[in-house]
C-alpha positions as CSV (number, residue, x, y, z in Angstrom):
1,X,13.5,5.4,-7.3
2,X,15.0,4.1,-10.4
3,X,14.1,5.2,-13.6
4,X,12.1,3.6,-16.5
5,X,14.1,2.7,-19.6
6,X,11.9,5.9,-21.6
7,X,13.1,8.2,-18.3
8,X,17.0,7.0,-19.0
9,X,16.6,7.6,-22.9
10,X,15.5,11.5,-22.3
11,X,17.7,11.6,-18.9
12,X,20.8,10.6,-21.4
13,X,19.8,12.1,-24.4
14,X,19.8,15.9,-22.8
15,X,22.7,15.4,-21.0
16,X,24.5,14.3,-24.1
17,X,23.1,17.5,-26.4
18,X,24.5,19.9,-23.3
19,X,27.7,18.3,-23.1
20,X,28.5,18.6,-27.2
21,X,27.1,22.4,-26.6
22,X,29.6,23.1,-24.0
23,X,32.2,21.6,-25.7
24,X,31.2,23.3,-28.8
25,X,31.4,26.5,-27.2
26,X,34.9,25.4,-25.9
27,X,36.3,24.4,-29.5
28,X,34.7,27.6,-31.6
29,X,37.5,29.5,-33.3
30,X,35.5,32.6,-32.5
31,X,32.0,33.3,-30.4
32,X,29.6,35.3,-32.4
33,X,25.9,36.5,-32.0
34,X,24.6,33.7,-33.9
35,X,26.4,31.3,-32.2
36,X,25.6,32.4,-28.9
37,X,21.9,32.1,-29.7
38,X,22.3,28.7,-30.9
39,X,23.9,27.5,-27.5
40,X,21.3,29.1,-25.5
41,X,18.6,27.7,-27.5
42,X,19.9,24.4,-27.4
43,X,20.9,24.4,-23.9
44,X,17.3,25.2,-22.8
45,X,16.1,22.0,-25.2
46,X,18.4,19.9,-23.5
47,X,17.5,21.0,-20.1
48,X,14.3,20.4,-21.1
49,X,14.6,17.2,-22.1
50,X,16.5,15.9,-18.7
51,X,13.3,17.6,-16.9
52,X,11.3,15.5,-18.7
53,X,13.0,12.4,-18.0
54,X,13.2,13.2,-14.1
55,X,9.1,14.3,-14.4
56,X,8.4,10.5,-16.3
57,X,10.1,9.0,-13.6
58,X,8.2,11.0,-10.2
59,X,5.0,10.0,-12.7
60,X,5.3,6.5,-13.2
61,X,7.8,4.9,-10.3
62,X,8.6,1.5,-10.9
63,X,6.4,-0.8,-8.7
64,X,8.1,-1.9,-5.3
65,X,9.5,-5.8,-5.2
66,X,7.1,-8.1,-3.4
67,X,8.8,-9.0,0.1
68,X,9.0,-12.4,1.3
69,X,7.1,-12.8,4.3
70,X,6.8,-15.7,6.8
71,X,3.4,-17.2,7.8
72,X,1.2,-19.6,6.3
73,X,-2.0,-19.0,5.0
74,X,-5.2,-19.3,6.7
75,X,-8.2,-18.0,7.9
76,X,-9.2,-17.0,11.8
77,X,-13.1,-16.1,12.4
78,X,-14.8,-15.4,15.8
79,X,-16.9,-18.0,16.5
80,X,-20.7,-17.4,17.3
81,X,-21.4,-14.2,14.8
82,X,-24.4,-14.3,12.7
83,X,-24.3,-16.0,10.0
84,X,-25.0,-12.7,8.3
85,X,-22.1,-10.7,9.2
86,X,-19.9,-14.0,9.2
87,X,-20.4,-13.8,5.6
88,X,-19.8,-10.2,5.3
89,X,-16.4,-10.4,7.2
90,X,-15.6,-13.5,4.5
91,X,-16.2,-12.0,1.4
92,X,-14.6,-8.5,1.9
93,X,-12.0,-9.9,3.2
94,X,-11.4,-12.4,0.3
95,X,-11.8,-9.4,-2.1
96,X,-8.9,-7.2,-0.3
97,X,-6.8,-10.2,-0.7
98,X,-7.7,-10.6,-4.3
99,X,-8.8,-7.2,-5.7
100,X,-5.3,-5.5,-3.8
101,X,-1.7,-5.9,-2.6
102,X,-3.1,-6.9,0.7
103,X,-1.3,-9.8,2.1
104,X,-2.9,-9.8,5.7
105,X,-6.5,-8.6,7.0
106,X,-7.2,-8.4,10.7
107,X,-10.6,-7.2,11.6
108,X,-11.4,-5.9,15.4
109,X,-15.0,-4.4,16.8
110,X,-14.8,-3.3,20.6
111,X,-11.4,-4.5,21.3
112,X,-11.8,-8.5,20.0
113,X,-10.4,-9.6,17.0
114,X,-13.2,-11.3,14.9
115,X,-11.0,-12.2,11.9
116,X,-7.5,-12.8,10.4
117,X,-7.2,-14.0,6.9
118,X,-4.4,-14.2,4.6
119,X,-0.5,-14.7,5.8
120,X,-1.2,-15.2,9.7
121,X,1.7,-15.4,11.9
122,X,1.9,-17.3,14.8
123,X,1.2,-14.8,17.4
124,X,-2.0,-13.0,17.6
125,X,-2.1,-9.2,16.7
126,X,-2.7,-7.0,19.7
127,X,-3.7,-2.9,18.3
128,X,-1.2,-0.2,19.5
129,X,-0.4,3.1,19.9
130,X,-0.8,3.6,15.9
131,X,-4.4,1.8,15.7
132,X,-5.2,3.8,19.3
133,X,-4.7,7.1,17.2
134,X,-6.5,6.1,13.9
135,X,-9.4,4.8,15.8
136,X,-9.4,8.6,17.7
137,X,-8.9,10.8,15.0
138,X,-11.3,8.7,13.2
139,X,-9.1,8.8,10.0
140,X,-6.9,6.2,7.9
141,X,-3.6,5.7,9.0
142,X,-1.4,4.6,5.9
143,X,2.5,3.6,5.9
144,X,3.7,3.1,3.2
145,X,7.3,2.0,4.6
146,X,7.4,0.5,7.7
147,X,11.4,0.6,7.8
148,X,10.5,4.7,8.2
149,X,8.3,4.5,10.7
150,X,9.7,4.5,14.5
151,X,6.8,2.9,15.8
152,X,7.1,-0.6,13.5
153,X,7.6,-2.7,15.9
154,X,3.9,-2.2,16.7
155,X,3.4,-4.7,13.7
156,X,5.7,-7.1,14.2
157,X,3.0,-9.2,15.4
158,X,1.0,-9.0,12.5
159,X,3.7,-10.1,9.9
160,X,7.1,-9.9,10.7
161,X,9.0,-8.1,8.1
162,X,5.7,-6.2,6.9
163,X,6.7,-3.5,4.5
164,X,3.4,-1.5,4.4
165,X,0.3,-1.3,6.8
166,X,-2.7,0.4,6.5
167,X,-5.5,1.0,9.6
168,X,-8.8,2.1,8.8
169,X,-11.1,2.4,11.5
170,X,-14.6,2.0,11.2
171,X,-17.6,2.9,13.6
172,X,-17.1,4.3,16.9
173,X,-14.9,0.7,18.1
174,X,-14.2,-1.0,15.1
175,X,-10.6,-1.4,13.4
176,X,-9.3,-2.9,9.8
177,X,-5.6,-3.8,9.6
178,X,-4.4,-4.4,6.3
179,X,-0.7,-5.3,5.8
180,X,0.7,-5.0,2.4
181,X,3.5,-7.1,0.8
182,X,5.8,-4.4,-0.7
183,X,6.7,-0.9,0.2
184,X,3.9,1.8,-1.0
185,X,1.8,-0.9,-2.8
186,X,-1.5,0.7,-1.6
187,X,-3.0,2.6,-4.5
188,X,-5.4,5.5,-3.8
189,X,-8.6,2.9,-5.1
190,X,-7.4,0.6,-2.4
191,X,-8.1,2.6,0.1
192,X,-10.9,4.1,-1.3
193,X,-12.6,0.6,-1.3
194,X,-11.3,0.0,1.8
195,X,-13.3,3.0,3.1
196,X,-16.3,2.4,1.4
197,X,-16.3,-1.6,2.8
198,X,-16.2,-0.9,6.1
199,X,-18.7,1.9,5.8
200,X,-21.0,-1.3,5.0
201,X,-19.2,-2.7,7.7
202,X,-19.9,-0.4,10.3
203,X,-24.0,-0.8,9.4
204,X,-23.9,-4.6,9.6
205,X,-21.7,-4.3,13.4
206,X,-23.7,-1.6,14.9
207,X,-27.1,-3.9,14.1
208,X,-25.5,-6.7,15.7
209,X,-24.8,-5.0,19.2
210,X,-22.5,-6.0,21.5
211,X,-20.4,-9.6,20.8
212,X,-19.8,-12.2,23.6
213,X,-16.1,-13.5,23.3
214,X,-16.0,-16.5,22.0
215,X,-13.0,-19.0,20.5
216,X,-11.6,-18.7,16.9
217,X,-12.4,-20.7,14.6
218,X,-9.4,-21.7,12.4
219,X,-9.2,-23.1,8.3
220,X,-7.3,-22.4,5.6
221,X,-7.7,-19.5,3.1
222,X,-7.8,-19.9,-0.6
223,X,-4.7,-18.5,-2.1
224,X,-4.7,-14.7,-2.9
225,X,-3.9,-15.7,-6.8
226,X,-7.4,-17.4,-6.5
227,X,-11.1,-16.2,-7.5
228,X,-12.9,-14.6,-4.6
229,X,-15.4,-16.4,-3.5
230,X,-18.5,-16.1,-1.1
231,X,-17.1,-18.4,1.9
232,X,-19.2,-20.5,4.0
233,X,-17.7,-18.9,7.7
């Protein structure tokens, strides 16, 4: 984590102020009360200051650098839905690719994949043992670093290179991959809207009932840099 030019300035400054106290201490011709009191209190200021400086840089971490990834962009929806959901699955995806660091979305409802938008790579994401476990527990799954985590090559598929993944399951057989484009670029809003969309999600799949497989239908997504619109999927 390297700290922000503030952080350095306090970091610096206490360290300097302890060092001339020690080496005032060293130099005195003769230690007396007064002096004493001066060091200690001085000692605790600096101290204080490089806590501050190591607290301002835990608080605001410098944002992660944006990984290149290969893929082009494009957009992948299951033919055949309603027109309804088709529109659903279009606009929140566009808004996760707009409105977060979200560089890939993969959506899947009882084992078929009924969207990839965003930075697709060339072979099709299959889930793993990592969705498996989110979609048991019910519960996100978040990595933030994917060099971490033994079980990356899981996502390989999806991006390779991906630095950060999120799965949020949805429903009782519904699944959102999100893959990120630097390390820990997920805030906590992301993933609260996350949550919250495919809460509307689950709603809009479980009136629909069970989907027929059917081919994908391919275009090419808007940039992310663009305005989110309401596609016509």
């Amino acid at each position: 984590m390297t700290a922000s030019i503030p952080a350095r300035i306090c970091l610096c400054s206490g360290g300097l102020a302890l060092a001339l106290v020690v080496l005032n201490q060293t130099t005195a011709a003769s230690i007396d009360p007064a002096l004493e009191r001066a060091a200690v209190l001085a000692s605790m200021l600096a101290v204080g200051l490089m806590l501050v400086g190591v607290v301002w840089t835990r608080a605001v971490p410098e944002a992660a650098a944006r990984v290149e990834l290969q893929g082009s962009q494009g957009l992948e929806l299951a033919a055949g839905l309603p027109a309804e959901l088709a529109e659903e699955l279009g606009w929140g995806s566009q808004m996760l690719l707009t409105a977060s660091a979200a560089a890939v979305v993969v959506v899947f409802w009882q084992g078929r994949c009924l969207l990839r938008r965003g930075l697709l790579a060339e072979t099709a994401f299959v889930p793993g043992a990592t969705c498996e476990l989110a979609q048991s527990r019910g519960r996100v799954v978040s990595l933030v670093d994917l060099r971490l985590y033994p079980g990356r090559s899981e996502f390989e598929r999806l991006s390779p290179g991906l630095p950060a993944v999120v799965v949020q399951p949805f429903g009782s057989q519904g699944l959102v991959v999100l893959g990120g484009w630097s390390p820990r670029c997920f805030s906590r809003s992301d993933l609260s809207w996350l949550e919250g969309w495919t809460r509307r999600l689950t709603g809009r799949m479980e009136g629909v009932g069970p989907i027929d497989g059917a081919p994908i239908q391919t275009g090419v997504a808007p940039s992310p840099d663009s305005a989110p619109d309401s596609p016509d999927c």
